[in-house]
C-alpha positions as CSV (number, residue, x, y, z in Angstrom):
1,X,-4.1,-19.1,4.8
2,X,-7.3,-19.8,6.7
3,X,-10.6,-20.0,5.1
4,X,-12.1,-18.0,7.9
5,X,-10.0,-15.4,9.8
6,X,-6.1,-14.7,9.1
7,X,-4.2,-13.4,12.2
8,X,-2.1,-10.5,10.7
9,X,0.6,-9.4,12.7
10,X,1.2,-6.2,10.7
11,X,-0.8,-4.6,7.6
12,X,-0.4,-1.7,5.4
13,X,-3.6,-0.2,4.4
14,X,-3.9,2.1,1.0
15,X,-6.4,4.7,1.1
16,X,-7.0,7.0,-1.8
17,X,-7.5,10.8,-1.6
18,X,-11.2,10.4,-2.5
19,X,-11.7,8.4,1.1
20,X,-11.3,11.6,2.6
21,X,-14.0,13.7,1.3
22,X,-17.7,13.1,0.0
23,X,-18.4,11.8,-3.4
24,X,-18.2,14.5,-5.8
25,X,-16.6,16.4,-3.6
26,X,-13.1,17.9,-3.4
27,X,-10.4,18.5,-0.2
28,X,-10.5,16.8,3.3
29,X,-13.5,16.5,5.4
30,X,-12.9,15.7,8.8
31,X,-16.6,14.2,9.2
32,X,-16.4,11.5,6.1
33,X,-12.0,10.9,7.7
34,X,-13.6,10.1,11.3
35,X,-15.4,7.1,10.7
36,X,-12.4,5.6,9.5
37,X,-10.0,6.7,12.0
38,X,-12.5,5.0,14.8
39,X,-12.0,1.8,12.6
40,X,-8.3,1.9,12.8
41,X,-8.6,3.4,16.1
42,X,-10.4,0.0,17.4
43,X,-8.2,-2.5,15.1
44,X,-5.1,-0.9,16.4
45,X,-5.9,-1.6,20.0
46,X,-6.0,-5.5,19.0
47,X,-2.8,-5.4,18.7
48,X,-2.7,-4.9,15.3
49,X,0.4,-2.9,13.8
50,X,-0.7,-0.4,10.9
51,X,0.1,1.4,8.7
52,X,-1.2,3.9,6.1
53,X,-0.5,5.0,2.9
54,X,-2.3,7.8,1.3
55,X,-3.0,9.3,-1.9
56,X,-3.8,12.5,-2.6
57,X,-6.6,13.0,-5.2
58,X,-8.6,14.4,-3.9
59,X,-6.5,17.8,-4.4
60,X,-4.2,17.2,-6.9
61,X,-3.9,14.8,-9.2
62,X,-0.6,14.2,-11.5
63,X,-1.8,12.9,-14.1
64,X,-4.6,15.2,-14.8
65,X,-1.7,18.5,-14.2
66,X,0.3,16.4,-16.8
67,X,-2.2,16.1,-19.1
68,X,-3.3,20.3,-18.9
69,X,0.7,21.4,-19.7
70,X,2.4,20.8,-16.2
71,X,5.4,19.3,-16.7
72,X,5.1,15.6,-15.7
73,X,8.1,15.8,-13.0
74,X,6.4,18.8,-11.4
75,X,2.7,17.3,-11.6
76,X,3.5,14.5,-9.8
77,X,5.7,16.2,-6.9
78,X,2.6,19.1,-6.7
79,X,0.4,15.1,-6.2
80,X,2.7,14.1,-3.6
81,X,2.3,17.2,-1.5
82,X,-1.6,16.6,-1.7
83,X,-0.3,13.3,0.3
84,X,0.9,15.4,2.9
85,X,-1.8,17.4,3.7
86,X,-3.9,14.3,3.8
87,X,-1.7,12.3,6.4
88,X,-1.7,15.0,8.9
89,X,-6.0,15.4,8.2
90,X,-5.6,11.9,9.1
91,X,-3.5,11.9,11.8
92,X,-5.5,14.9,13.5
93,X,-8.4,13.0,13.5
94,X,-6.8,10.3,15.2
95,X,-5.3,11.3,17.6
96,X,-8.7,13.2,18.6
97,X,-10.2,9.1,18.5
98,X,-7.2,8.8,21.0
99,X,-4.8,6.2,18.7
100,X,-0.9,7.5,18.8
101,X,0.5,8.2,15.5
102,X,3.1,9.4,13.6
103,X,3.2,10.9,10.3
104,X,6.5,10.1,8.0
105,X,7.3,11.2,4.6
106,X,9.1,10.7,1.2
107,X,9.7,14.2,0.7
108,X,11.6,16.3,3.2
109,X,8.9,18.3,5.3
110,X,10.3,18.8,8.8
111,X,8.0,21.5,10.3
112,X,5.4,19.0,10.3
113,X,6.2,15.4,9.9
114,X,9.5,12.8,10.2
115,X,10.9,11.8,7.2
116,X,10.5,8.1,6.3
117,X,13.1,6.1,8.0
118,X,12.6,2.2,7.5
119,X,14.1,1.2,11.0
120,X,12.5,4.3,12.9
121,X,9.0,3.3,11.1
122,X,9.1,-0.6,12.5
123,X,10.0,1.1,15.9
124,X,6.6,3.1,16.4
125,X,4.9,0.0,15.1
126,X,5.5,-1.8,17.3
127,X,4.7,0.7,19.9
128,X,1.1,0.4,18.6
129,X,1.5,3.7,16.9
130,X,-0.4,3.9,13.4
131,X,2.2,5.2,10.7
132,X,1.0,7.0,8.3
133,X,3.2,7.3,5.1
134,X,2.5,10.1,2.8
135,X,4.6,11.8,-0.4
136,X,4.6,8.8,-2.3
137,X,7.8,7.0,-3.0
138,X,9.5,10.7,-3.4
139,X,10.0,10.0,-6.8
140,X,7.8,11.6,-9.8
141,X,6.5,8.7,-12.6
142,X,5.5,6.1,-9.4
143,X,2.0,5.8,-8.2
144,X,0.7,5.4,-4.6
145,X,0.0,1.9,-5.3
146,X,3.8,1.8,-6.3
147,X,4.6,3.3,-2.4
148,X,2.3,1.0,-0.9
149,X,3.6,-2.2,-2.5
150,X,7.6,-0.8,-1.8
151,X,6.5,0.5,2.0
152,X,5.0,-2.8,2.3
153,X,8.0,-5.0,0.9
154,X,9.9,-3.0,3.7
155,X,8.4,-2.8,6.5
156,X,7.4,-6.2,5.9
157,X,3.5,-6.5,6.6
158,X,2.1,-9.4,6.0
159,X,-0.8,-8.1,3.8
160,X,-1.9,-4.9,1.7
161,X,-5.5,-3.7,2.0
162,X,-6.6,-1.4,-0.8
163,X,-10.0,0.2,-0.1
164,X,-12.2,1.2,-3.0
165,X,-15.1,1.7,-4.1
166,X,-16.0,-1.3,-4.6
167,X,-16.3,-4.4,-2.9
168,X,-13.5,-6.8,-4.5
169,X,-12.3,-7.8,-7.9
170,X,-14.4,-8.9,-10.5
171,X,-14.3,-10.7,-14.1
172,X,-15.9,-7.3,-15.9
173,X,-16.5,-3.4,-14.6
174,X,-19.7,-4.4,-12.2
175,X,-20.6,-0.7,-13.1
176,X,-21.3,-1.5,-16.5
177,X,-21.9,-5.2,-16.9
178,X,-24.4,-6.7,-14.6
179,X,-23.1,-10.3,-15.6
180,X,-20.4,-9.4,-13.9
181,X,-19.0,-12.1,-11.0
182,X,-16.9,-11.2,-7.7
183,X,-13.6,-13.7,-7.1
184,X,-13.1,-14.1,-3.5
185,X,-9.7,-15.3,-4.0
186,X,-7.8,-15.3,-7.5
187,X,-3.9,-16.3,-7.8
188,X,-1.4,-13.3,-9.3
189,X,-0.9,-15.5,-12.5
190,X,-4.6,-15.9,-13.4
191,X,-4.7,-11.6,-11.8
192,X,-2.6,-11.2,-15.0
193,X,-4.2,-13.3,-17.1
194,X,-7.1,-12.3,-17.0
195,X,-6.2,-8.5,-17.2
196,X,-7.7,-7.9,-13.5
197,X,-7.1,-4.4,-12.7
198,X,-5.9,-4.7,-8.9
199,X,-2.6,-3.0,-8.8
200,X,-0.9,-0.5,-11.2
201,X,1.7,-2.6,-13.2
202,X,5.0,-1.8,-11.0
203,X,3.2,-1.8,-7.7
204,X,1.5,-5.6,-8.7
205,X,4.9,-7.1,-9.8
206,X,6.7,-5.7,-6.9
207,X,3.8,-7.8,-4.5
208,X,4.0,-10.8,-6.6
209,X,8.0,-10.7,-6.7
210,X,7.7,-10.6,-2.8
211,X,4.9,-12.8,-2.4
212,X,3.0,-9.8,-0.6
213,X,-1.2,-10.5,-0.7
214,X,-3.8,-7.4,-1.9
215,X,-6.9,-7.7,-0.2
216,X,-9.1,-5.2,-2.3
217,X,-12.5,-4.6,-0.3
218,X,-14.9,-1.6,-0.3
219,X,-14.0,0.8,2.1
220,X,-17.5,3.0,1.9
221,X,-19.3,-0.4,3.7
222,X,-19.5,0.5,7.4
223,X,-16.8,-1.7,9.6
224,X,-15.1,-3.0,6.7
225,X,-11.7,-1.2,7.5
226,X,-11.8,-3.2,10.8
227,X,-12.8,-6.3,9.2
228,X,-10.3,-6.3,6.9
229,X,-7.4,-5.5,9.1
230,X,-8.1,-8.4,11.7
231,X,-8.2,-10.6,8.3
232,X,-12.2,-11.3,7.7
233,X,-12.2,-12.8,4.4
234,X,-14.3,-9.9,2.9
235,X,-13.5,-8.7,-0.6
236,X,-10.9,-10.2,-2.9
237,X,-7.7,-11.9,-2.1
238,X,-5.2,-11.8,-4.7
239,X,-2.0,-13.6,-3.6
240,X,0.5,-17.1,-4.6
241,X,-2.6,-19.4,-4.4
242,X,-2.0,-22.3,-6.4
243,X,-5.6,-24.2,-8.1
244,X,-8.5,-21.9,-10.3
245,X,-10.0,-18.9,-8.7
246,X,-12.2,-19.1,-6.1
247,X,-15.5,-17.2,-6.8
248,X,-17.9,-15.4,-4.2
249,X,-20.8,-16.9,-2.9
């Protein structure tokens, strides 16, 4: 891969719940979603295919349900729905930045978006529709980072970008050690090695099985979602590199 700028043909970006709403805050605020449909808005009319997987915690999340006495299966499906209501925030907003879109799910929800059909998906990609992909993987016990790693091993992008709150991967929580150093590029093996929390376990073996690179960046840093769709070397790169890690400057 170039050192400077990789030409990606088709991403997936992974967006959490929490991108949709203020910090602290709870539900979907169209204000804080707008900024980042006007990124993909502008990287989509590059010719750019994309598309978006969302999570959902900013309502609901599983885990937490679990945790209070909701039954695990039921949690996570009640987390899934949150997805849902996301996407079609999401795809509201975009469509009001003027970007075509389409909204398909793992769950069946007809009255308001298409179920997830692999073929049908690639179709309005390459339309230069933006897909957004919400209810998970319809399946309770699997993560969001689980659906983006399996949408992304199907539809075959060449990339995952996760945005976080942060601006890459680093050797320590840069939150609570201030030694702490930023790779800009880091191999699976030494990911895994060195106990790097990119990806949730399934979703991080299912990219390295299928060779799939994770560019984590920080999706709160104005233009970043822009930058990191056309393939600006911002953030970390985890993928099959071969040699030590490469650190940021």
């Amino acid at each position: 891969m170039p050192a400077k700028t990789a030409r990606y043909r088709r991403v997936l970006l992974k967006l959490s719940g929490e991108a949709f709403c203020r910090e602290g805050e709870r539900g979907f605020d169209p204000d804080v979603a707008r900024p980042i449909a006007c990124e993909l808005r502008d990287a989509a009319r590059t010719g750019i295919q994309i598309a978006v997987v969302v999570g959902g915690g900013n309502f609901v999340r599983g885990a937490v349900l679990s945790e209070r006495g909701v039954g695990a299966a039921t949690a996570d499906y009640m987390g899934m729905l949150a997805t849902v209501v996301n996407a079609l925030g999401l795809q509201d907003v975009l469509e009001q930045a003027g970007t075509m879109t389409r909204v398909q799910t793992a769950l069946s929800v007809f009255s308001v978006a298409e179920p997830f059909i692999r073929r049908r998906c690639l179709r309005h990609l390459e339309k230069g529709r933006v897909v957004i992909l919400a209810a998970g993987t319809g399946n309770p016990h699997f993560t969001t980072d689980t659906a983006a790693a399996l949408r992304a091993a199907e539809i075959g992008a060449d990339v995952i970008l996760k945005a976080t709150k942060v601006d890459g991967v680093y050797t320590a929580d840069p939150r609570r050690d201030p030694r702490a150093a930023r790779f800009a590029r880091v191999s699976y093996q030494d990911a895994l090695d060195r106990r790097l929390r990119v990806m949730d376990a399934t979703a991080f073996t299912l990219c390295m099985e299928k060779r799939i690179p994770i560019r984590v960046f920080n999706l709160k840093r104005k233009g970043n979602i822009a930058r990191a769709v056309r393939g600006e070397p911002i953030g970390t790169l985890v993928g099959p590199f071969d040699g030590p890690p490469v650190m940021a400057s």
